[in-house]
C-alpha positions as CSV (number, residue, x, y, z in Angstrom):
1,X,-73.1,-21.6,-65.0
2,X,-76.3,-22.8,-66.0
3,X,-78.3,-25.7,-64.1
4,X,-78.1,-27.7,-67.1
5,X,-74.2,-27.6,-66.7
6,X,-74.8,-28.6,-62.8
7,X,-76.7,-31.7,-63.9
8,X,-74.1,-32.2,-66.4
9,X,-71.3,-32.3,-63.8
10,X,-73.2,-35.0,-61.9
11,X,-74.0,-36.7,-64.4
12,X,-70.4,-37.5,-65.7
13,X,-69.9,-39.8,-63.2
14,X,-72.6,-41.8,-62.5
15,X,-73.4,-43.2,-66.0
16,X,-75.2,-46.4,-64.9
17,X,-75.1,-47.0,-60.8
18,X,-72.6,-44.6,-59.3
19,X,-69.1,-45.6,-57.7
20,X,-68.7,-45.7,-53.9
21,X,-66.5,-43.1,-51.9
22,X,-65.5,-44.9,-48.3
23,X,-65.4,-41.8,-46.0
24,X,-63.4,-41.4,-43.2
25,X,-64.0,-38.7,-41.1
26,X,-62.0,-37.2,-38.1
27,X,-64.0,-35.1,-35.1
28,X,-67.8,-35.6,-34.0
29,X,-68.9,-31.9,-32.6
30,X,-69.8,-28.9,-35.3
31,X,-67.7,-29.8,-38.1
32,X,-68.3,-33.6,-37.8
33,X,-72.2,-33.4,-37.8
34,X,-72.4,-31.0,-40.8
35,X,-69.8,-32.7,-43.3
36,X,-72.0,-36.3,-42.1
37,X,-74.9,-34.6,-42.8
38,X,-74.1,-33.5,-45.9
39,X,-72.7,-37.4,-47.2
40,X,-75.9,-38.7,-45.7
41,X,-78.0,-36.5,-47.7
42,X,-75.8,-35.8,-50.8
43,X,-77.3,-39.3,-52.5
44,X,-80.8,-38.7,-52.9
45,X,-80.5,-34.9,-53.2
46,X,-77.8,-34.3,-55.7
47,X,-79.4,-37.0,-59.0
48,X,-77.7,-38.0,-60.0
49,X,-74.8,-38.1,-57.2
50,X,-71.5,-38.1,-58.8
51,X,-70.2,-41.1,-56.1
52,X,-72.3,-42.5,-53.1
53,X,-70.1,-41.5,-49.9
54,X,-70.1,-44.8,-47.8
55,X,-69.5,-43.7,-44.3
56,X,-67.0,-46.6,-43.6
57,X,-65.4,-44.6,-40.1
58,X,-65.4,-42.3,-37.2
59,X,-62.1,-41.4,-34.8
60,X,-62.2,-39.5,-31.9
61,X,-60.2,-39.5,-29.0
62,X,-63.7,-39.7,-26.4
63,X,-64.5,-43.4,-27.0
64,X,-67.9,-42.7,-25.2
65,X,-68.6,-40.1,-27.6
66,X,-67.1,-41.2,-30.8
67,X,-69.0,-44.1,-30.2
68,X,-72.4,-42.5,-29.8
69,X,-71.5,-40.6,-32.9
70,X,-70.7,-43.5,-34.8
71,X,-74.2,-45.3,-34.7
72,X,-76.2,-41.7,-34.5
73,X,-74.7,-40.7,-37.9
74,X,-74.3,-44.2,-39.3
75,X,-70.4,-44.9,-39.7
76,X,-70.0,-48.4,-40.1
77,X,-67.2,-48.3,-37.0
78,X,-65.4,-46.3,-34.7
79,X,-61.6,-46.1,-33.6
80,X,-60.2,-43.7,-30.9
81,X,-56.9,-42.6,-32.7
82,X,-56.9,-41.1,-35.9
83,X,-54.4,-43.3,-37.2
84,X,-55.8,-46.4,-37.3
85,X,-58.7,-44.3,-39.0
86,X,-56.0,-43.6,-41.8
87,X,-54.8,-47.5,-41.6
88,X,-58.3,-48.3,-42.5
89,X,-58.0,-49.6,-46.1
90,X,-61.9,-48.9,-46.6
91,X,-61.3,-45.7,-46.1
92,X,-60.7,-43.3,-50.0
93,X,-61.5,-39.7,-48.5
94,X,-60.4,-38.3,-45.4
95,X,-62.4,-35.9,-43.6
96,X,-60.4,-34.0,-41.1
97,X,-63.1,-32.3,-38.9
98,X,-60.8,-32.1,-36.2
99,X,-59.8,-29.1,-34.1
100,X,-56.7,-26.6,-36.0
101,X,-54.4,-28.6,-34.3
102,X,-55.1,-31.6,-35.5
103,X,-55.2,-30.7,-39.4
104,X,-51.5,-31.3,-39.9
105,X,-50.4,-34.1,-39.0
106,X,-53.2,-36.3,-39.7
107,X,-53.9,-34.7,-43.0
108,X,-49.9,-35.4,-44.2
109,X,-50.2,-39.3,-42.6
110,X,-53.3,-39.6,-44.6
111,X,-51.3,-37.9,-48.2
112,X,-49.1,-40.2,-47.3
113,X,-51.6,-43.5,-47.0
114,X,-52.9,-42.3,-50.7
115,X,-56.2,-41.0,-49.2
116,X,-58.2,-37.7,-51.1
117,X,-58.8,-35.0,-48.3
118,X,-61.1,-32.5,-47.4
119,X,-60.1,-30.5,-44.2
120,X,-61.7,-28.1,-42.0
121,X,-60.5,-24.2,-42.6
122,X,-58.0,-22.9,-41.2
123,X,-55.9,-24.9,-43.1
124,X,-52.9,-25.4,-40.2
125,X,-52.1,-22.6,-37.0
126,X,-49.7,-21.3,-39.3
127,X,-48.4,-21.1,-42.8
128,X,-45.4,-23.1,-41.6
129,X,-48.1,-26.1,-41.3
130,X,-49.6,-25.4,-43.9
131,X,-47.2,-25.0,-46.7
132,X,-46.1,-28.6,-45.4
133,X,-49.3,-30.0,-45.6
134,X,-49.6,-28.5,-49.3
135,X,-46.4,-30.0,-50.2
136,X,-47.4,-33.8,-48.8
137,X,-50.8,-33.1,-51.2
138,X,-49.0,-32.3,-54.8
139,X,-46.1,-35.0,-53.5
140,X,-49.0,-37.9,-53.1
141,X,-51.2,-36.6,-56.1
142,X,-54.4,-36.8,-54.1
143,X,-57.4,-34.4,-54.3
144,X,-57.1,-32.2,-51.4
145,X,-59.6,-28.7,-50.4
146,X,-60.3,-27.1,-47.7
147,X,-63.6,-26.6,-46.1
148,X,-64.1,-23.1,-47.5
149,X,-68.0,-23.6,-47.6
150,X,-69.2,-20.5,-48.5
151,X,-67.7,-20.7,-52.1
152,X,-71.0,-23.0,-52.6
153,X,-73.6,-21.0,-51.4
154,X,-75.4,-20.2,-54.3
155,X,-75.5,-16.3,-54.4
156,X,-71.6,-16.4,-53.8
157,X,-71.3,-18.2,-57.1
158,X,-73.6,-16.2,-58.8
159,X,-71.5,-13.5,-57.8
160,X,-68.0,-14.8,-58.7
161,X,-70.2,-15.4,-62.7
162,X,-70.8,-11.6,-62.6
163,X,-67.3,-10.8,-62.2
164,X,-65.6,-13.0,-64.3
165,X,-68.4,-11.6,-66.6
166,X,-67.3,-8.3,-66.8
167,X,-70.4,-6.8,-65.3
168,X,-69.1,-5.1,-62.4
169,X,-65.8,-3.9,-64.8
170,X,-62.8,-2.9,-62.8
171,X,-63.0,-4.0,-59.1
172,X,-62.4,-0.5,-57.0
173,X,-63.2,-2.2,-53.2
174,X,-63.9,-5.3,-51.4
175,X,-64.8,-5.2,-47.7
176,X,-65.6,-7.5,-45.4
177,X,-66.7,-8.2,-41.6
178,X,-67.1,-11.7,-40.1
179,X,-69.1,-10.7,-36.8
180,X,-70.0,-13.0,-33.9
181,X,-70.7,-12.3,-30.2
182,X,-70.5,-15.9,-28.3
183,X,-67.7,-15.5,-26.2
184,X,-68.9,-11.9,-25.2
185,X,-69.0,-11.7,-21.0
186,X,-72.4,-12.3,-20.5
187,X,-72.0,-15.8,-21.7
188,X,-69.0,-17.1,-19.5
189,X,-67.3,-18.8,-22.1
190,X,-64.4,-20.8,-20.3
191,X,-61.2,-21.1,-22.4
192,X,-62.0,-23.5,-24.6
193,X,-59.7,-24.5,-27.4
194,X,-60.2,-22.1,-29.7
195,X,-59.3,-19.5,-27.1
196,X,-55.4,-21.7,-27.1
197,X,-52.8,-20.5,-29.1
198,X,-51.3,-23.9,-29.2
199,X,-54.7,-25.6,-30.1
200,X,-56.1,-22.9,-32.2
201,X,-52.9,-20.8,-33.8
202,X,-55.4,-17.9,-33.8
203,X,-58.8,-16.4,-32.7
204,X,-61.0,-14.6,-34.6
205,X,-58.6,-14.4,-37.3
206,X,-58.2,-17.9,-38.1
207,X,-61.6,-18.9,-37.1
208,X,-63.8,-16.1,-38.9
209,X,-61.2,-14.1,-40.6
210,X,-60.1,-16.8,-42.8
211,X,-63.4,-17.4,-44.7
212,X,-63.3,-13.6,-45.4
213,X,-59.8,-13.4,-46.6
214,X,-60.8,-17.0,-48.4
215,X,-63.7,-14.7,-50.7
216,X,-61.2,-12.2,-50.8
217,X,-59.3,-14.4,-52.6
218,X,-61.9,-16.1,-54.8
219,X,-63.6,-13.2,-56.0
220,X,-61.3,-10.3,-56.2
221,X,-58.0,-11.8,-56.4
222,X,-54.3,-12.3,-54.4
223,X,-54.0,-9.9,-51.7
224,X,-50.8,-7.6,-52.2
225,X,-49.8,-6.1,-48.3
226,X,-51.9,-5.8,-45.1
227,X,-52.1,-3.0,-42.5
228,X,-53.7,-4.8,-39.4
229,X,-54.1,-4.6,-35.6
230,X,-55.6,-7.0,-33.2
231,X,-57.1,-7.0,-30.1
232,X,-57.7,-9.4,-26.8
233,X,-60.6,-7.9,-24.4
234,X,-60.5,-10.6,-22.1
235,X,-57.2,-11.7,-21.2
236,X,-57.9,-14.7,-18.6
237,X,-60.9,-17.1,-18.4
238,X,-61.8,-20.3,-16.6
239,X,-59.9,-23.6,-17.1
240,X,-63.0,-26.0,-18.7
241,X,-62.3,-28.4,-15.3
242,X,-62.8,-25.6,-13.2
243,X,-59.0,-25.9,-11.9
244,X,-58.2,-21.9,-12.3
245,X,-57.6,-19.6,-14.8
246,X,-56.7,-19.9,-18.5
247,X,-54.5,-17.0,-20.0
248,X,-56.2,-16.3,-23.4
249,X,-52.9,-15.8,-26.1
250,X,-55.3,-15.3,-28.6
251,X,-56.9,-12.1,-30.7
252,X,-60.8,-11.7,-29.8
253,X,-61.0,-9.7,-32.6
254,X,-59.3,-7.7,-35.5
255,X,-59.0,-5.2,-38.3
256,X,-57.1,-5.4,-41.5
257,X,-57.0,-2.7,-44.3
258,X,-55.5,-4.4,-47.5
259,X,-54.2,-4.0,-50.9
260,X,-55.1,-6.7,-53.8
261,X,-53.1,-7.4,-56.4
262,X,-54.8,-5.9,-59.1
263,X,-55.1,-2.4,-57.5
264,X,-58.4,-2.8,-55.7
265,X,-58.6,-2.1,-51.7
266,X,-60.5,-3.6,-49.2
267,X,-60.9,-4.4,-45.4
268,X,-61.2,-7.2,-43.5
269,X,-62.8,-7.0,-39.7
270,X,-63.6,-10.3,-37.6
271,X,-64.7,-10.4,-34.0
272,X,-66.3,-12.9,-31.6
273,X,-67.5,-9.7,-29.4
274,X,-70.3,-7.8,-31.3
275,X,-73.2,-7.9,-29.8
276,X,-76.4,-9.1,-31.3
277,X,-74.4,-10.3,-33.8
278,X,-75.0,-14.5,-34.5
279,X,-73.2,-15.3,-38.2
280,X,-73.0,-12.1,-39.4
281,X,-70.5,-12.8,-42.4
282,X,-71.3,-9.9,-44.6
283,X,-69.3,-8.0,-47.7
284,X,-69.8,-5.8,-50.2
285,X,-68.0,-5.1,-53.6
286,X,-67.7,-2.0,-55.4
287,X,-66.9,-1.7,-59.3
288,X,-66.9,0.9,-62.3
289,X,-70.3,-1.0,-63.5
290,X,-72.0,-1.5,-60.5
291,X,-71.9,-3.1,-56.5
292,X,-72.9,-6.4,-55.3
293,X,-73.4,-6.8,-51.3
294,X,-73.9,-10.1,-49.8
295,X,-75.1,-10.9,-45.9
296,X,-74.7,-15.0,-45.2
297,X,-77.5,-14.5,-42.6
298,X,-79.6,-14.1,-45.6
299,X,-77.7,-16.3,-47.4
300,X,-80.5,-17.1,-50.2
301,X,-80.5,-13.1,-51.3
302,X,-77.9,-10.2,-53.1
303,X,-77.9,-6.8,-53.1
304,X,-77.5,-5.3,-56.4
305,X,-76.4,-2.4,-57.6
306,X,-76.0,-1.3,-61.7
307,X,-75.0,2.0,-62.4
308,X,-76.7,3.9,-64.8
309,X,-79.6,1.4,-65.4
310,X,-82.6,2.9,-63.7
311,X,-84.1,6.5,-63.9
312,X,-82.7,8.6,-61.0
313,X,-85.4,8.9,-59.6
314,X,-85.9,5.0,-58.6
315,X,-81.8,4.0,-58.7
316,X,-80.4,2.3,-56.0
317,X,-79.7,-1.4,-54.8
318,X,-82.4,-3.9,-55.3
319,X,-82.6,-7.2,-53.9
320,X,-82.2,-10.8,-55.7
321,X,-83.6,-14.0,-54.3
322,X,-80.9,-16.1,-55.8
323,X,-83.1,-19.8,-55.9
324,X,-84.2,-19.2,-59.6
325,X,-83.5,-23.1,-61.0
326,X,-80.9,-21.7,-63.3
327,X,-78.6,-19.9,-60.8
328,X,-76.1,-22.6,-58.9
329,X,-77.1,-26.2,-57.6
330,X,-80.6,-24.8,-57.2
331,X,-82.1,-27.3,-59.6
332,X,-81.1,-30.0,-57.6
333,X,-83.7,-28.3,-54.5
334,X,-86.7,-26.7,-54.3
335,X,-89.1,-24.6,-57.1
336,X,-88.1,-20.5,-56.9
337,X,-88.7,-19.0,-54.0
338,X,-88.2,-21.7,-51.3
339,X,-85.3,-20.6,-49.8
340,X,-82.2,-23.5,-49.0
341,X,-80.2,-23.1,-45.9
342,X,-76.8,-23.0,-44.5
343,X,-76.3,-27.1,-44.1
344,X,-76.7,-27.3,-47.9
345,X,-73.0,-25.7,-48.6
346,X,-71.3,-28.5,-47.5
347,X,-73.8,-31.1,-50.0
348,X,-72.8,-28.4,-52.5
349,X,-68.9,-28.8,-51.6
350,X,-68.7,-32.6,-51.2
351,X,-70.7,-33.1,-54.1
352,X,-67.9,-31.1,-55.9
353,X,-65.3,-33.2,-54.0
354,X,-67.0,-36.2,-55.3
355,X,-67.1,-35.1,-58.9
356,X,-63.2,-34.3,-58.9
357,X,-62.3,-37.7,-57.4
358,X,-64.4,-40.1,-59.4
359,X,-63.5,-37.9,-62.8
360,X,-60.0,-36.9,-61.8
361,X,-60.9,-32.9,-62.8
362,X,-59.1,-30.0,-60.7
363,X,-60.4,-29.0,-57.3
364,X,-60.0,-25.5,-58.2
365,X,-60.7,-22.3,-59.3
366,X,-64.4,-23.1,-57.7
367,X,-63.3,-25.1,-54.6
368,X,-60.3,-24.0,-52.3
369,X,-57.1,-26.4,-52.7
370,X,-55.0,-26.9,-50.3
371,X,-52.9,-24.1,-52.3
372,X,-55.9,-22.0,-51.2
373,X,-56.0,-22.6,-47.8
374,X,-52.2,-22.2,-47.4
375,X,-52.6,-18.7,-49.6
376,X,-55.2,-17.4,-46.9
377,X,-52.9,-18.7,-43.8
378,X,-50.5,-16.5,-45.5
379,X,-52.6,-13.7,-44.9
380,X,-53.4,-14.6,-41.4
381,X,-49.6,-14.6,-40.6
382,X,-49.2,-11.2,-42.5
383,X,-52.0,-9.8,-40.3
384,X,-50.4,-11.3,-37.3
385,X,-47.2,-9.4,-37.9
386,X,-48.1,-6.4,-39.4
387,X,-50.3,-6.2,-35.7
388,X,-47.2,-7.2,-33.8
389,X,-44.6,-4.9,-35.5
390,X,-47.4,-1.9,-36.3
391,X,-46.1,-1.9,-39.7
392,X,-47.2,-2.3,-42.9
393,X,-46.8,-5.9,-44.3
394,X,-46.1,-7.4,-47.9
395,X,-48.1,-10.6,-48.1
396,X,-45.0,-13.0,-49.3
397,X,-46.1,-16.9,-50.3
């Protein structure tokens, strides 16, 4: 897609002064401070915007907290239960930023209340919450995605283009690690929330191994069947109030080989335990015409590979800084060459949210639906089983 067709898709909605989106959003920590953020700077970045976000609420259950977040990000007020969030009649797009525990119910009470929604990935713990979640969406009618965010960095699009070009031709592999190392022994990491079953649902697997399974998905296609194992390296931590130990029912880190649909292979690996390793979400696509690798801690640059193109003698992969003004959203930032960073992905995403709420278009292919979300919880329960049962698994929706 060209820039012009960017600009175009802003444009649509904002002939004359724009509409205005009241925002509520769920959750203060990580999530909450990059989706506020992002409707802070959407406005004056994206021109024109295709709504203005009006930051109408915050909830969280820490009234201390949720209160300091309120005025440091600019909501208009605060409320300690999510439900009188959703109650709020101000409030036209739900941001669930909340912990995987909290994306169900909330999300369904605010389907239910009429309210577009754009939750925080994983979708549920399981598919079981998930596929309810999906129904309460399509029931209401509302826009609904999940915060899939890497779909809108820029070389990720440009890559998703080239194969629905044809360039690469057929797609022979896609794999995939999601590498962190913050909960690795050297940094004591109590057992926090993620590191609970019952909060979380999973570890590494629903926390990193869902975006990869998510551009599995996007750019290669359904995944078929899954042959997986998991792994937990530290099976008890400290209790956050210092009251004990915390068993850890959670995987640390796994590895997935899997089938797609159309005939291609892959694998998927995710862990919070490699050392060195900060954001390392990295993958790498091999077809007849060529190979594309991608590294998100370079997130402004592609690998490239054509075959056949160059002499011998100088063939290989070459690199391309993807901030040319025609590839993806890059018009709306900085002249070639001055790179954009990870924050930017969610003005990308909302800005996409925006534009399918004010001119009722469809959420997908290019952002994950809730459809999407449920698809790669699917996965996540395949790879849970086939780990469990040390059997191959068909991936069954």
């Amino acid at each position: 897609m060209s820039a012009q067709s960017f600009t175009a898709m802003a444009a649509t909605g904002s002939a004359g002064e724009a509409p205005k989106i009241g925002v509520g959003m769920l959750g203060y920590a990580f999530m909450g401070k990059a989706h506020s953020n992002a409707f802070k700077t959407l406005p004056y970045m994206i021109s024109p915007p295709p709504a203005i976000p009006r930051l109408v609420a915050i909830a969280g259950r820490n009234k201390e907290a949720t209160a300091t977040a309120a005025a440091r990000f600019g909501y208009e007020r605060y409320y300690t239960d999510w439900r009188d969030l959703i109650a709020d009649p101000d409030v036209q797009l739900f941001d669930n930023g909340g912990p995987n525990d909290t994306h169900a119910e909330p999300s369904i009470a605010a389907a239910e209340a009429g309210k577009h929604i754009l939750c925080e990935k994983p979708l549920a713990r399981n598919p079981e919450e998930s596929y309810r979640m999906l129904e309460a969406v399509r029931k209401a009618g509302v826009k609904h995605m999940v915060a899939f965010n890497y779909r809108f960095v820029p070389a990720v699009r440009q890559i998703r283009y080239l194969i629905e070009s044809g360039a690469l031709g057929r797609i022979y592999h896609f794999r995939a690690v999601y590498l962190q190392e913050w909960i690795m022994p050297h940094y004591g990491t109590p057992k926090i929330w993620r590191l609970d079953k019952n909060v979380a649902g999973s570890g590494a697997l629903g926390d990193l191994g869902a975006h990869i399974i998510d551009l599995a998905h996007y750019l290669v296609g359904g995944i078929k069947s899954v042959a997986a194992f998991t792994r937990t390296f530290i099976e008890e931590r400290p209790l956050p109030d210092g009251s004990g130990m915390g068993k850890v029912d959670v995987d640390d880190a796994f590895v997935a080989a899997v089938e797609f649909e159309n005939g291609a292979v892959g694998t998927l690996e995710a862990t919070r335990f490699a050392g060195g390793r900060k954001n390392y979400n990295c993958f790498e696509i091999n077809g007849e015409k060529g190979s594309i690798r991608f590294n998100l801690e370079r997130l402004n640059e592609m690998e490239v590979f054509w075959v056949g193109e160059e002499p011998k003698e100088t063939q290989g992969f070459h690199n391309v800084i993807v901030t040319e003004g025609y590839h993806p959203w890059i018009n709306y930032w900085w002249p070639h060459g001055h790179i954009i960073g990870w924050e930017h992905t969610f003005i990308h995403e909302i800005a996409h949210l925006l534009d399918c709420i004010v001119n009722d278009k469809p959420v997908g292919p290019h952002g994950a639906t809730f459809e999407d979300g449920y698809r790669a919880d699917v996965v996540c329960g395949a790879i849970l089983e086939s780990a469990a049962t040390r059997r191959h698994v068909d991936v069954k929706y």
